[in-house]
KEFI-776646 format. One record per residue (C-alpha): residue in three letters; x, y, z. Coordinates in Angstrom, 3 decimals, decimal comma. Example, Ala and Ser with C-alpha at 12.3 -4.5 7.8 and 13.67 -1.06 7.14 Angstrom:
% residues 2
ALA_12,300_-4,500_7,800
SER_13,670_-1,060_7,140
% end
This chain:
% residues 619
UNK_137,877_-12,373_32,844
UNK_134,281_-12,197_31,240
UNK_131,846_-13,115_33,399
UNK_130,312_-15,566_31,448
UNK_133,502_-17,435_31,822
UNK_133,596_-16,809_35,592
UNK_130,199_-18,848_35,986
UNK_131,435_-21,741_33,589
UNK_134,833_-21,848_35,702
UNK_132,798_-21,567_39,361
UNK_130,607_-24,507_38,143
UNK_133,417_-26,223_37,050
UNK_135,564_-26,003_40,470
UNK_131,980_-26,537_42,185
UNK_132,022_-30,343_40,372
UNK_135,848_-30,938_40,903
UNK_136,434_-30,508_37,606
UNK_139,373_-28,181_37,696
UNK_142,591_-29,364_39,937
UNK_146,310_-28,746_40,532
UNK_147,424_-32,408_40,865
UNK_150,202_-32,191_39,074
UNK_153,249_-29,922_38,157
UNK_152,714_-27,888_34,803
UNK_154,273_-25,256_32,238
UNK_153,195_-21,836_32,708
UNK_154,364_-19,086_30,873
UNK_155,228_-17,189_33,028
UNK_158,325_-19,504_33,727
UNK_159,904_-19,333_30,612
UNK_163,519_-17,222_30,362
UNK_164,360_-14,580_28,501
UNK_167,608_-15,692_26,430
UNK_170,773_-14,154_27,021
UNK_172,670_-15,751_23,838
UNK_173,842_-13,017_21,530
UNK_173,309_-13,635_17,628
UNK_173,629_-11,351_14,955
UNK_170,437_-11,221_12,861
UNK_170,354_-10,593_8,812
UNK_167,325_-10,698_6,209
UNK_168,741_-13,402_3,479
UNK_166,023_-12,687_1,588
UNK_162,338_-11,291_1,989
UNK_158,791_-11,308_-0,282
UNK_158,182_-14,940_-0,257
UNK_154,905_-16,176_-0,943
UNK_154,217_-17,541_2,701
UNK_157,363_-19,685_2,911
UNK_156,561_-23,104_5,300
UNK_159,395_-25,337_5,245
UNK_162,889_-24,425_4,939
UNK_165,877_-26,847_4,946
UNK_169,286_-26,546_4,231
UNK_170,126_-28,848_1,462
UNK_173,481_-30,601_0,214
UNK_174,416_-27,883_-2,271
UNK_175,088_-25,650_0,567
UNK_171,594_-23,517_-0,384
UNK_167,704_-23,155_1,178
UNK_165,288_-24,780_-0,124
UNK_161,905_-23,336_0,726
UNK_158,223_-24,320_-0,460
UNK_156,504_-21,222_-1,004
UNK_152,824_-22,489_0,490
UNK_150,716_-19,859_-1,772
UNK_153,069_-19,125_-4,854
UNK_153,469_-23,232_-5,066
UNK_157,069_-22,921_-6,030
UNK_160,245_-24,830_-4,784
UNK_162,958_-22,495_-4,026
UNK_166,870_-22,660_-3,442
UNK_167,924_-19,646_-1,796
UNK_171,511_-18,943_-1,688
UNK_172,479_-18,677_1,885
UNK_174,952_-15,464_1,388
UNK_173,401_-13,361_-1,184
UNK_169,768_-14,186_-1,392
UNK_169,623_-14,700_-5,050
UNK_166,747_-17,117_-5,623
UNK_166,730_-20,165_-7,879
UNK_163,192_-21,351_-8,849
UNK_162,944_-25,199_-8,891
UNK_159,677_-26,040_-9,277
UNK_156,363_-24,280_-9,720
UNK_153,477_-27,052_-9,239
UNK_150,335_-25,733_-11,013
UNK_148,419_-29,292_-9,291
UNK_148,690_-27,639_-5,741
UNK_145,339_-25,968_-4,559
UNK_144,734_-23,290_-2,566
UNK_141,705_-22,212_-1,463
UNK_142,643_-20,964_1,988
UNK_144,928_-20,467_4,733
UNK_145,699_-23,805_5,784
UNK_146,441_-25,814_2,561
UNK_149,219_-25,502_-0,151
UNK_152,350_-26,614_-0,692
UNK_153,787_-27,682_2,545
UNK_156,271_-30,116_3,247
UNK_159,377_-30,881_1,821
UNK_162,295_-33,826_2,810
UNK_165,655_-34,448_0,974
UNK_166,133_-38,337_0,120
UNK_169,820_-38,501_2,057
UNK_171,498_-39,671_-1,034
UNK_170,569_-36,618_-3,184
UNK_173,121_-34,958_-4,850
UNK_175,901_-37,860_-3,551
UNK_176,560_-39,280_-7,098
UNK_173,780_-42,594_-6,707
UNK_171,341_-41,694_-8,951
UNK_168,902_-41,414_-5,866
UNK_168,380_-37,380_-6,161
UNK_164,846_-37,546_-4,803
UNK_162,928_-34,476_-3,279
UNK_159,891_-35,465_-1,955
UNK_156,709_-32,542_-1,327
UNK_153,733_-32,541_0,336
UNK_150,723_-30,206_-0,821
UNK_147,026_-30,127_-1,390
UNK_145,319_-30,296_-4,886
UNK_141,834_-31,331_-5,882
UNK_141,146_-34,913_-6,935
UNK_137,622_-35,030_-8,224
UNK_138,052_-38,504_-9,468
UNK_137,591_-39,786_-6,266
UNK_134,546_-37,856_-5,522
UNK_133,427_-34,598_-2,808
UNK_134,227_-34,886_1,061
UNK_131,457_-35,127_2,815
UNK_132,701_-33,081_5,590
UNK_132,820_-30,285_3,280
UNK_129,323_-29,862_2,823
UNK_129,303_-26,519_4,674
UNK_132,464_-25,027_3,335
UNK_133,407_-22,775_0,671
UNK_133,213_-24,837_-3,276
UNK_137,336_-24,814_-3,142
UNK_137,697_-27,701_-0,401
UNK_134,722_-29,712_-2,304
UNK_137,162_-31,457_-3,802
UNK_140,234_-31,107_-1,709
UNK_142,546_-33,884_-0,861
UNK_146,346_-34,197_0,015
UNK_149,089_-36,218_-1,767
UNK_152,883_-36,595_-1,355
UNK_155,362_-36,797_-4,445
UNK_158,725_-37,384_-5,207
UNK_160,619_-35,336_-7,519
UNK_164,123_-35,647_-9,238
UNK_166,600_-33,241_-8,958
UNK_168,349_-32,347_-11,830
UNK_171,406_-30,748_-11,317
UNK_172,345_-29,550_-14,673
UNK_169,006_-27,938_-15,023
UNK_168,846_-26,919_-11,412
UNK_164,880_-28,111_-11,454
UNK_163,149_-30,449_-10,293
UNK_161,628_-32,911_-12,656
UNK_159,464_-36,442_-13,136
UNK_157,007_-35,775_-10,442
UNK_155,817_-39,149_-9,269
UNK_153,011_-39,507_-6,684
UNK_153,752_-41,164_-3,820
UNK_150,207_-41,500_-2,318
UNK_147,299_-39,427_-2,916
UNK_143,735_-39,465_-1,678
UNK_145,148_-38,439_1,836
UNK_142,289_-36,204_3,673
UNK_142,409_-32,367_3,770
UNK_140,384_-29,810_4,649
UNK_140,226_-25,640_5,176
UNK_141,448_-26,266_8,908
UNK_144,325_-28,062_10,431
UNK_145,875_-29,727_7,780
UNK_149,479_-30,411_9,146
UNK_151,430_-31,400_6,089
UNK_154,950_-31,576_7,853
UNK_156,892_-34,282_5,926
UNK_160,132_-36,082_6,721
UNK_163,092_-38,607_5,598
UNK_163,350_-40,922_8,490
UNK_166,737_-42,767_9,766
UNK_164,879_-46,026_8,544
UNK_164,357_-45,163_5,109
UNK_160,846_-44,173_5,460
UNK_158,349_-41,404_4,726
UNK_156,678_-39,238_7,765
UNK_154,001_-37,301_6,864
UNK_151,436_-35,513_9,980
UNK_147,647_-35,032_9,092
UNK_145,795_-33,060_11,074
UNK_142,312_-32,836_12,714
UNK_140,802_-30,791_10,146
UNK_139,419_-28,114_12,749
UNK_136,620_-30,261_13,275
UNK_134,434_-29,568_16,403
UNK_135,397_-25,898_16,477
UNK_135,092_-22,911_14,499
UNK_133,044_-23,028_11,206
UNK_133,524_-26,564_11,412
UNK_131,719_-26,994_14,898
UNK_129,158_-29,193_13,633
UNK_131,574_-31,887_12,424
UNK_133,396_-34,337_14,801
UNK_136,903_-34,928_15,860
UNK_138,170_-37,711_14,511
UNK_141,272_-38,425_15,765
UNK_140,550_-41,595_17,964
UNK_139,311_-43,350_15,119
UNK_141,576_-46,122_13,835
UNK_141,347_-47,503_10,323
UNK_139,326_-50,944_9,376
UNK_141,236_-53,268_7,206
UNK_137,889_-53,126_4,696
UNK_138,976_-49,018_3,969
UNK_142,590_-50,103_3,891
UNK_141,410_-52,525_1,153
UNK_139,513_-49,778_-0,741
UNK_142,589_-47,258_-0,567
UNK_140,234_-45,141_1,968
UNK_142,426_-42,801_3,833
UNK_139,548_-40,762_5,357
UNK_140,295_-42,368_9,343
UNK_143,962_-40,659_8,577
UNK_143,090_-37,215_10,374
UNK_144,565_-36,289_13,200
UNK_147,183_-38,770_12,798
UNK_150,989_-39,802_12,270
UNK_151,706_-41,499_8,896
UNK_154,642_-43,816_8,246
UNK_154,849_-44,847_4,599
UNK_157,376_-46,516_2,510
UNK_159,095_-44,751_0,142
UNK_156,521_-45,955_-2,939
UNK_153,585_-45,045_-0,543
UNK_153,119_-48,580_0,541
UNK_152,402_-49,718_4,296
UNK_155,547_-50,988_5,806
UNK_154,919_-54,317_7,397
UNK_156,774_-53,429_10,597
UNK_154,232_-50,345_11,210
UNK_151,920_-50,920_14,617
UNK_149,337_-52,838_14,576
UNK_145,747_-50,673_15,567
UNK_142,728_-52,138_15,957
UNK_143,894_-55,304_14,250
UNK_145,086_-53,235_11,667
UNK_148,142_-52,384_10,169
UNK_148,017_-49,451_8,071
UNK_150,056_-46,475_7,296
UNK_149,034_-45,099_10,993
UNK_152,095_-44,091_13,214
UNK_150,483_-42,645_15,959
UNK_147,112_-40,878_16,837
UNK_145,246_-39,056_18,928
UNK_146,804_-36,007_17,572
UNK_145,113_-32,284_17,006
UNK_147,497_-30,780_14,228
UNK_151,118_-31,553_15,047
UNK_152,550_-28,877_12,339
UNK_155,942_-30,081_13,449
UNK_157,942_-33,457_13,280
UNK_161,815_-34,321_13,227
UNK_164,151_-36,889_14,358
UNK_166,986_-36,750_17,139
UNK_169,590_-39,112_18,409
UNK_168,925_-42,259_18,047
UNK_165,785_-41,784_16,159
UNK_163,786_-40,454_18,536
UNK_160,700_-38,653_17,142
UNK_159,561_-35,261_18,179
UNK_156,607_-33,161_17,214
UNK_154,732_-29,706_17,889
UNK_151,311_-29,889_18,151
UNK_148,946_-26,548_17,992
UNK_146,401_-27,034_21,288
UNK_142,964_-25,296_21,552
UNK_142,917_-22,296_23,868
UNK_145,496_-24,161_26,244
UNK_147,698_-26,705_26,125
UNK_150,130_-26,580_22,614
UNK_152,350_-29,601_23,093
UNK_155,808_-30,891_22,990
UNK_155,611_-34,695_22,220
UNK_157,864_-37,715_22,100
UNK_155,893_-39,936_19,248
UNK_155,917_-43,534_19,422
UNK_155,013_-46,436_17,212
UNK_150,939_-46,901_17,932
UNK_151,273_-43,956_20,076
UNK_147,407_-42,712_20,950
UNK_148,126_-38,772_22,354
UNK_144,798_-38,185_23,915
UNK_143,325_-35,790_21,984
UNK_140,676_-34,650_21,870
UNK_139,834_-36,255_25,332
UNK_142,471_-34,569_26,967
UNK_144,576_-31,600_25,952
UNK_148,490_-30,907_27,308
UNK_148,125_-33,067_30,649
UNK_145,705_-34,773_32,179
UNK_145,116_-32,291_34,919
UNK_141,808_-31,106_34,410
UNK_142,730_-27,146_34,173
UNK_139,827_-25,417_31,974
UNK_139,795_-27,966_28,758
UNK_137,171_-29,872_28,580
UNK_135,911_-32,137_25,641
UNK_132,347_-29,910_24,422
UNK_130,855_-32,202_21,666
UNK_129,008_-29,924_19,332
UNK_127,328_-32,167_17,079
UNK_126,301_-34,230_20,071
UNK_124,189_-31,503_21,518
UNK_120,037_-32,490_21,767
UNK_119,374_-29,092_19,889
UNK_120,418_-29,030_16,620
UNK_123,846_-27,984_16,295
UNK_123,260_-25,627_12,788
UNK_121,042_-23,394_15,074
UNK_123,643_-23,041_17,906
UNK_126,798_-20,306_18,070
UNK_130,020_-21,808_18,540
UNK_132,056_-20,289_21,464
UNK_134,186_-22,734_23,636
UNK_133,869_-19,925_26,766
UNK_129,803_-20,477_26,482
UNK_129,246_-23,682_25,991
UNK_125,322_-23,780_26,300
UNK_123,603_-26,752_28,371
UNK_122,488_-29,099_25,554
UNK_126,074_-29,548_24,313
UNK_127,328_-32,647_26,138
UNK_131,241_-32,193_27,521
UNK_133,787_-34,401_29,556
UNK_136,562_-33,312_32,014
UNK_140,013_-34,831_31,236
UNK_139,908_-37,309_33,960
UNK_136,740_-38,922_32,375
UNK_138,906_-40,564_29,534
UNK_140,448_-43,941_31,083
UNK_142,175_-45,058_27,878
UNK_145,874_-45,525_27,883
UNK_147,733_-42,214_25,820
UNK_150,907_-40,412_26,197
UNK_151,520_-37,396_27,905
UNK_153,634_-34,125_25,941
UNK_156,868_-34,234_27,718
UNK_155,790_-30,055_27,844
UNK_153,303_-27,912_27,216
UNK_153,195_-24,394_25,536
UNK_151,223_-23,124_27,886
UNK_148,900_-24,231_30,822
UNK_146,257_-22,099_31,352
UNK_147,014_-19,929_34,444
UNK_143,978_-17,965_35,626
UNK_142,058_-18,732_32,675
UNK_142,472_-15,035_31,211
UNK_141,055_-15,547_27,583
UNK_139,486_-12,501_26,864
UNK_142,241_-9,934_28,206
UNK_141,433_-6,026_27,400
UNK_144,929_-5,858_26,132
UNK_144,488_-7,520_23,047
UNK_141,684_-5,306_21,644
UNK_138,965_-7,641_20,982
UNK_141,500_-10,175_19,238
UNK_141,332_-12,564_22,361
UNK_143,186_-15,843_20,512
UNK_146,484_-14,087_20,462
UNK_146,516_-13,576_24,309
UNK_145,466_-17,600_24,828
UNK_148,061_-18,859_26,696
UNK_149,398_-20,730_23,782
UNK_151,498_-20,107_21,527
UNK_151,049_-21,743_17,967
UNK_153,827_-23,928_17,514
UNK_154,103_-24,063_13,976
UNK_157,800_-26,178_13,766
UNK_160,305_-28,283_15,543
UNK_164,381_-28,910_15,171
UNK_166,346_-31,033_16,969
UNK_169,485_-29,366_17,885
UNK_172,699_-30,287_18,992
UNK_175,555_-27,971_19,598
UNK_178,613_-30,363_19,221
UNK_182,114_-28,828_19,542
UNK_181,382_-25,460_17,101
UNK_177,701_-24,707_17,974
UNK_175,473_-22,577_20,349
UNK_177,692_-23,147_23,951
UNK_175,080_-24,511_26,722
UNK_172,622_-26,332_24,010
UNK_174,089_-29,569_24,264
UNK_170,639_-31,088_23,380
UNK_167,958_-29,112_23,042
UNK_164,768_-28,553_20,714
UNK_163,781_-25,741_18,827
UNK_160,029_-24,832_18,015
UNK_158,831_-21,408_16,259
UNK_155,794_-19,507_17,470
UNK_153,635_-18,344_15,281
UNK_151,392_-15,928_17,643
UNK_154,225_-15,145_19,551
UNK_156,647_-14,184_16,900
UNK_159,860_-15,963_18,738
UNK_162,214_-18,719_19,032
UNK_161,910_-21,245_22,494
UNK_164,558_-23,467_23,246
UNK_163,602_-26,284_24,791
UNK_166,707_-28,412_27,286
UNK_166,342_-31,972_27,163
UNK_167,791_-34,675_29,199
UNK_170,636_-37,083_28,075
UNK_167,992_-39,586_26,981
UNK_166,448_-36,662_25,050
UNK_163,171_-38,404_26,696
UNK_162,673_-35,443_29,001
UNK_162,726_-31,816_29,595
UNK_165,580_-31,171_31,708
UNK_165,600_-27,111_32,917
UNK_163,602_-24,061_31,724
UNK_162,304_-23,163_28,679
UNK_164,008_-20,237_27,083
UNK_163,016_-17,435_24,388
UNK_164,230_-15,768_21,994
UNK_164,769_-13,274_19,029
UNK_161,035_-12,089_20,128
UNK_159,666_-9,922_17,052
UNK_156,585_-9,010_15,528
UNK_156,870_-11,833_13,276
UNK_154,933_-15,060_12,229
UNK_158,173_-17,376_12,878
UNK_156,902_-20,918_10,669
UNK_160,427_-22,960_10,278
UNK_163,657_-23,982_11,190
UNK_167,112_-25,160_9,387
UNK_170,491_-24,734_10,949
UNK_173,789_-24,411_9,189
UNK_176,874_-27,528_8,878
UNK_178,467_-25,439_11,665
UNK_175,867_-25,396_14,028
UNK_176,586_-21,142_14,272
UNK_173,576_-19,809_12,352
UNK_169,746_-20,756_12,473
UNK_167,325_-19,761_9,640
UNK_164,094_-19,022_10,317
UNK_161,065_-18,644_7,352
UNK_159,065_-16,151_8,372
UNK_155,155_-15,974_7,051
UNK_153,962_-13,412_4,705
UNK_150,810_-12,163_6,503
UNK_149,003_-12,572_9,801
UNK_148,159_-11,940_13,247
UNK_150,824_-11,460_16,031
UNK_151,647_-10,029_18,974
UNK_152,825_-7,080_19,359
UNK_156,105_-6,694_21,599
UNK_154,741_-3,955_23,048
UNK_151,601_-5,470_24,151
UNK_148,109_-6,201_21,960
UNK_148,668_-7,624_18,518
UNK_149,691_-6,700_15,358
UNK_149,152_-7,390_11,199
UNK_152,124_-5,636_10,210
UNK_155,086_-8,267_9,966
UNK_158,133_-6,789_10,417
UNK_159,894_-9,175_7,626
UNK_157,118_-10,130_5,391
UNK_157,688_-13,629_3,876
UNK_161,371_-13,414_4,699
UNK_164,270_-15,906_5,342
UNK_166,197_-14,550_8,512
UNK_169,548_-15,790_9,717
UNK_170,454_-15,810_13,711
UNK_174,301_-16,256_13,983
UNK_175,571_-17,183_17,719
UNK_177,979_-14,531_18,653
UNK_179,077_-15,306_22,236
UNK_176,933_-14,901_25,503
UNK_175,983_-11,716_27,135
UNK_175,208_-12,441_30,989
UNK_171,626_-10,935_31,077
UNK_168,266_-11,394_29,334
UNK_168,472_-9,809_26,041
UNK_165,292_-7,373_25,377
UNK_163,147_-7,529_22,442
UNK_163,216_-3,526_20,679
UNK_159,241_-1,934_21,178
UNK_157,745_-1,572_18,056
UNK_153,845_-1,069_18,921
UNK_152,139_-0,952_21,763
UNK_148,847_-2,523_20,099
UNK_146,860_-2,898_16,919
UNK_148,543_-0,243_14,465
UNK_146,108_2,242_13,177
UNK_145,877_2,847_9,588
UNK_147,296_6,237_8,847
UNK_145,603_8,746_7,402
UNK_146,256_8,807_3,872
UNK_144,371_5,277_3,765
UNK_142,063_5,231_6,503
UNK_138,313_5,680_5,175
UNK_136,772_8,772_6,248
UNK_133,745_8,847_8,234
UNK_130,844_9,160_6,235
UNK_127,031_11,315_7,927
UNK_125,145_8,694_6,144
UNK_121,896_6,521_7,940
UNK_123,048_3,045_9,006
UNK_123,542_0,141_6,767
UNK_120,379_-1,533_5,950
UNK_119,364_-5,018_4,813
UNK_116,836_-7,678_4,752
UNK_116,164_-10,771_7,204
UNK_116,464_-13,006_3,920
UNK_119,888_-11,015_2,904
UNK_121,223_-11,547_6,668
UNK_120,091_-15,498_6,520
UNK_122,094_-16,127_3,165
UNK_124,813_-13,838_4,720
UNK_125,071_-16,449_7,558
UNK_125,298_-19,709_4,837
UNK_128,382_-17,638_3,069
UNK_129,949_-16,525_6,393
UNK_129,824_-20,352_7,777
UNK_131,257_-21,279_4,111
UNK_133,805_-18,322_3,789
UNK_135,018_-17,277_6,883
UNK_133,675_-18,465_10,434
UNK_137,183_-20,823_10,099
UNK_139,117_-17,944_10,404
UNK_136,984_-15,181_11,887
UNK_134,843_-18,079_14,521
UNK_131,554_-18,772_14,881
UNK_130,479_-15,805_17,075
UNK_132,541_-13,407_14,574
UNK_135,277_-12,836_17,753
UNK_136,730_-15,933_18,579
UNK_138,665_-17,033_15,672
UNK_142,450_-17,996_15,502
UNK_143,217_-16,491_11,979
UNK_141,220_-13,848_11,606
UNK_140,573_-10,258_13,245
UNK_137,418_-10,166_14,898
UNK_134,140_-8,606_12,764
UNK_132,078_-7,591_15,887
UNK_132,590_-6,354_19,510
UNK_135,301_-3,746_20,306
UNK_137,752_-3,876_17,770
UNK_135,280_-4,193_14,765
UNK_133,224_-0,984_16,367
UNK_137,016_0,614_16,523
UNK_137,989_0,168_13,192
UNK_134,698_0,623_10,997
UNK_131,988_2,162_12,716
UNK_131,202_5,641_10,945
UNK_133,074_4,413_8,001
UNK_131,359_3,602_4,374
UNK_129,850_0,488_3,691
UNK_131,217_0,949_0,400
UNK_134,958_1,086_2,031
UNK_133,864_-1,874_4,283
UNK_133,082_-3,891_0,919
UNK_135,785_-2,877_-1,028
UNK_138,044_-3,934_2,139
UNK_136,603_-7,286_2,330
UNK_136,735_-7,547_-1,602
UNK_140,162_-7,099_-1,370
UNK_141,249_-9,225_1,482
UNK_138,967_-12,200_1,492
UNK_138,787_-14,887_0,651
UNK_142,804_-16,157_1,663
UNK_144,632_-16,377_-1,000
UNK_141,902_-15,719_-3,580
UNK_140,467_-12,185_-2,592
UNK_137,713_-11,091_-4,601
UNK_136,599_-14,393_-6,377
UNK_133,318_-14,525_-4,811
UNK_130,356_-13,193_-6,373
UNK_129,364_-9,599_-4,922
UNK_126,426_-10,742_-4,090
UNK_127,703_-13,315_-1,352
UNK_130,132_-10,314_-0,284
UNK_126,872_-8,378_0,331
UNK_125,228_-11,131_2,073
UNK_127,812_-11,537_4,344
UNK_128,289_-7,901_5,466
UNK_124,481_-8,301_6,140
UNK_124,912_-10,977_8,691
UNK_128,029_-9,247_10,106
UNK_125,592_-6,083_10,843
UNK_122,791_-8,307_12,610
UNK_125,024_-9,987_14,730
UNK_126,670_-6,431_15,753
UNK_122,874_-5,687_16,736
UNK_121,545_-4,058_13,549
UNK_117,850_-5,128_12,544
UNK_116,920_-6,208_9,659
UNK_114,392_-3,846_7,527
UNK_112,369_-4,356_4,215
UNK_115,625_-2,915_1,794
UNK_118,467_-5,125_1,241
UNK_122,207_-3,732_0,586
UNK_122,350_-2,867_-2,908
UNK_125,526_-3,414_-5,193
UNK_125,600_0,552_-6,374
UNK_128,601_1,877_-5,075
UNK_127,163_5,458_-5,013
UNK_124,492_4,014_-2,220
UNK_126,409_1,665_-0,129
UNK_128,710_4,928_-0,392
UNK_126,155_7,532_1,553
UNK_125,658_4,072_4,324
UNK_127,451_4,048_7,854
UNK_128,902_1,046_9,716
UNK_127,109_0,775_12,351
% end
């Protein structure tokens, strides 16, 4: 553990702050499965598929979250059939899109109520900038999300007359949510998240997931209090009457307290379930309730007091713009509060995904890419699953939820009142994979899983990886029988793959990158804009993003061109719209990215002439 850590952890025990009171989930409980299902790629080169469902005509439909189309994908062959392609959706990052996507239950049943309803990002400059995007890239100026209903038109196989449900919803380039579902009463769900406020490149800006609308911004059609919330809408965007009163307010608020709960969906007797993505500890399993408050960010998983604790950047007597965002150093003039210092009423996950155990969140294995050895584990769905007379034998009632970091299936067992977990957690189809949905076939026999296009995973072997094994596919699990021990993911690396040789850039015997105080300063503005969301504030602790200083930047790049390093950064960043920034800011930014790997700044900036950032080393 870094030692830093060790001192914050010491104090911490010193004060009481960190207990064992009560029972929790470790990781290190969790079962390997022993079900045997055959797996096939239905189809593969998706643009980032995020929701896949299996719809009435017997075919997948999947919203492509980058390529902003609706697709059906036929089960059997794979042949795709485009639906939609939404030119409104924006997307300037890795977060937004088009996301969600619900089936009205009488589509395609002959009552002229073929409604598909969609949930995606787009920019709305009628109703003006977010303020909270002062410090991010120009794309989220403007960036808002709405739901719409579409009609499906058989004949045509598209979907047509796009009518907006309700726009103006917040958005952001962090923690978005966007999970959207039919409910059994006939009404819309829709999760918004946090915006990855408080953390990240967005450390300055506060969490805002306690606060509760007032009936003066309900009046106004202000939807900005909606983060980190639970939305219950009618199905023409209105506020159902019967929705909880908050505050003295009824508005389209479901629940709150939440951080980004990428995953909702109904079981039996219309019990709500969601995933919700924790910090460095802590993703949770919850049960959501009418006027539910989930704690966050006062507490994260349970209220036990094990390593999270509430650091309120923008609260901090120094101003925050001048401090370095890393929740394992949090310096003295940033205020913080243990879990047991919040004494409002909230609701507990009925699990987590994982407690921390030992605290281990810089772990050698891992290469300098800490986040993906976090015990957590980046829930990005859920499914509510129940095996009935031809499904998966032992999963009477159980949950599914899809890993993102850790590239797998859990199961989940619940109790009879599907209130409660009832037995271990177990795992499965483990791959290096970016696992982001769930649908399950009329039989109950296969399970479908969208798989992302791009990202960081872990590898099976140990460390992490950036090489999916089934880029942007759909995948289909079909339950063959039981086979009496764990089943064994197959190796495939034992940490970050190298490049090979053919592409890596050569080492150059060049001096060291140079560039100017001033070039390193405006580097910093376009870094906090551009990437510190994905990369983190000290360049090494983001969750999206592979670290740009420390031991796995020095690995990869040092020795190599600076001209390689731009045209690599060129060609990768900004997600999903590499190369639109000026050269210039590109420059800037590599400028910063050498001073904070310990270069000083001289009186020559970094020029834009390949030949001469061609003769420059990495440092």
């Amino acid at each position: 553990m870094n030692k830093h850590l060790i001192v914050i952890l010491a104090a911490a025990i010193a004060l009481g702050l960190l207990t064992s009171s009560r029972a929790q989930d470790y990781e290190a409980d969790v079962l390997r499965g022993s079900k045997k299902f055959s797996k096939r790629v239905v189809v593969s080169g998706l643009q980032h598929p995020w929701e896949v469902e299996w719809g009435p005509d017997r075919m997948l439909w999947t919203t492509e979250r980058n390529g902003k189309r609706v697709v059906r994908v036929d089960p059997e062959s794979g042949k795709q059939y485009e639906a939609a392609v939404i030119e409104e959706v924006s997307v300037p990052g890795a977060q937004d899109g088009l996301l969600g996507l619900t089936f009205h239950p009488d589509l395609l049943q002959g009552k002229d109520r073929d409604y598909v309803y969609v949930s995606y990002t787009y920019d709305d400059r009628e109703l003006g900038a977010d303020p909270d995007a002062v410090f991010a890239a120009p794309g989220y100026r403007y960036l808002y999300m709405k739901v719409v209903r579409f009609t499906y038109d058989a004949k045509s196989e598209k979907l047509i007359d796009p009518r907006d449900v309700i726009t103006g919803l917040p958005a952001g380039n962090d923690h978005n949510a966007g999970r959207l579902k039919f409910g059994p009463d006939a009404k819309l769900y829709l999760t918004l998240g946090d915006q990855g406020h408080n953390q990240l490149g967005n450390y300055c800006l506060p969490i805002e997931s306690q606060r509760l609308p007032t009936q003066t911004e309900m009046t106004a059609r202000d939807f900005s209090s909606y983060v980190g919330k639970t939305l219950r809408l009618n199905l023409d965007g209105s506020i159902p009457r019967n929705n909880p009163e908050l505050a003295g307010v009824v508005s389209h608020v479901y629940s709150y307290g939440h951080r980004n709960t990428q995953g909702i969906d109904f079981g039996a007797g219309g019990t709500l379930y969601g995933s919700e993505h924790g910090p460095h500890t802590d993703d949770e399993v919850n049960v959501i309730k009418p006027g539910g408050n989930y704690g966050w960010p006062h507490v994260a998983g349970k209220q036990d007091d094990q390593f999270y604790v509430y650091a309120r950047w923008r609260d901090a007597s120094k101003p925050c713009q001048d401090l370095t965002y890393d929740f394992t150093r949090v310096p003295p003039s940033v205020p913080f509060a243990k879990e047991s210092d919040y004494n409002e009423l909230f609701i507990e996950p009925i699990t987590s995904l994982f407690t921390a155990a030992g605290g281990n969140f810089e772990d050698p294995l891992c290469g300098g890419i800490h986040y993906i050895c976090w015990p957590t584990v980046g829930p990005s769905s859920i499914e509510y699953y129940e095996a009935g007379d031809t499904g998966v034998s032992g999963w009477k009632k159980v949950l599914f939820v899809t890993t993102l970091k850790r590239g797998s299936l859990y199961s989940i067992p619940l109790d009879d009142s599907g209130q409660k977990v009832s037995g271990p957690i177990t795992r499965h189809f483990q791959s290096e994979d970016r696992f982001r949905d769930t649908t399950v076939s009329p039989d109950r026999r296969t399970i479908y899983i969208a798989v992302d296009f791009e990202g960081l995973a872990e590898a099976i072997g140990g460390g992490t990886t950036q090489v999916m094994d089934n880029p942007g596919a759909i995948l289909a699990f079909t339950y063959e029988g039981e086979s009496g021990t764990p089943i064994e993911p197959v190796k495939m690396t034992k940490a970050q793959p190298a490049q090979s040789p053919a592409t890596e850039p050569s080492l150059v015997d060049g001096p060291p990158a140079h560039f100017t105080a001033a070039q390193a300063e405006a580097g910093k503005v376009a870094y906090t804009a551009h990437c510190a969301v994905c990369h983190g504030g000290n360049l090494t602790n983001g969750a999206y993003g592979t670290p740009l200083a420390g031991e796995y930047f020095a690995n990869k790049w040092s020795g190599r061109s600076v001209q390689a390093l731009f045209e690599n950064t060129k060609k990768r960043m900004p997600p999903p719209n590499p190369g639109s920034l000026d050269d210039q800011l590109y420059l800037d930014a590599l400028a910063y990215i050498f001073q904070v790997n310990g270069v000083e700044p001289g009186e020559k900036p970094l020029s834009k002439d390949p030949s001469a950032l061609g003769s420059l080393a990495v440092p």
